[in-house]
C-alpha positions in Angstrom: -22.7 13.3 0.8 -25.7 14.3 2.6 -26.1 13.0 5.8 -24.8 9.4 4.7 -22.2 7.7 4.7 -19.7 7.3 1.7 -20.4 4.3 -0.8 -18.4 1.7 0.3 -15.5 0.4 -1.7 -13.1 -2.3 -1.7 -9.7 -2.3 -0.7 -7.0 -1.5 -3.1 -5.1 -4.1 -3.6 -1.5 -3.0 -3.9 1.7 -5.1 -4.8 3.7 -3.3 -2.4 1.2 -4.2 0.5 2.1 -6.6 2.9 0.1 -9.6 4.2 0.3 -11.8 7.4 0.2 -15.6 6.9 -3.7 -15.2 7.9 -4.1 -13.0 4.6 -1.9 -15.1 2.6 -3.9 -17.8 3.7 -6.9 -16.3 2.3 -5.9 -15.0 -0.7 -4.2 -18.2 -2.2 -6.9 -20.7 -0.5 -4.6 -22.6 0.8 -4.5 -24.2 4.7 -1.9 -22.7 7.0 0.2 -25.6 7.4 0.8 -25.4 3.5 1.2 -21.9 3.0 4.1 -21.9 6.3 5.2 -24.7 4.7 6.3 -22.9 2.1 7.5 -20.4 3.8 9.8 -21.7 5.6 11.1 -23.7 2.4 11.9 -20.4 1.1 9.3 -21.1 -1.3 7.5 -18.3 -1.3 9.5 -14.8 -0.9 8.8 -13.2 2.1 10.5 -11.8 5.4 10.5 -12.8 9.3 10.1 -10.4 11.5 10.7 -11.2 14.5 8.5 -14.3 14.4 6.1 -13.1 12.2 5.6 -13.5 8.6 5.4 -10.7 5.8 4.6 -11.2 2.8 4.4 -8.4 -0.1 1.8 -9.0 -2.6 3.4 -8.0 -5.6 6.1 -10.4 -5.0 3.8 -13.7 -4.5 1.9 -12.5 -7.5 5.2 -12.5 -9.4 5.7 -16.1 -7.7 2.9 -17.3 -8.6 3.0 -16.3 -12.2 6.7 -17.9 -12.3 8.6 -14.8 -12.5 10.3 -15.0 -9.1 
């Protein structure tokens, strides 16, 4: 690279990353109140951590592609 700045790429996107509500939010295009909804109806894996949400990627994909 001369000078400049490396191309810029996107994100991996990894199944064993972990998303806050905010990303999850994003991702499935859903409104918060749904997607904590969910959450807290166990409907969607994911973990509390202290009074946050995390969610791992790989494990809603597998949700929502009925495998979890």
């Amino acid at each position: 690279m001369a000078g400049g700045l490396p191309p810029h790429r996107p994100p991996r996107l990894d199944d064993d990353d972990v998303l806050t509500v905010d990303e999850l939010v994003s991702w499935l295009r859903l409104s918060e109140s749904t997607v904590l909804r969910l959450l807290s109806e166990r409907a969607i894996p994911a973990r509390k951590v202290g009074h946050q949400w995390r969610i791992r990627r790989g494990r809603v994909r597998d949700w929502l592609d009925g495998r979890e």
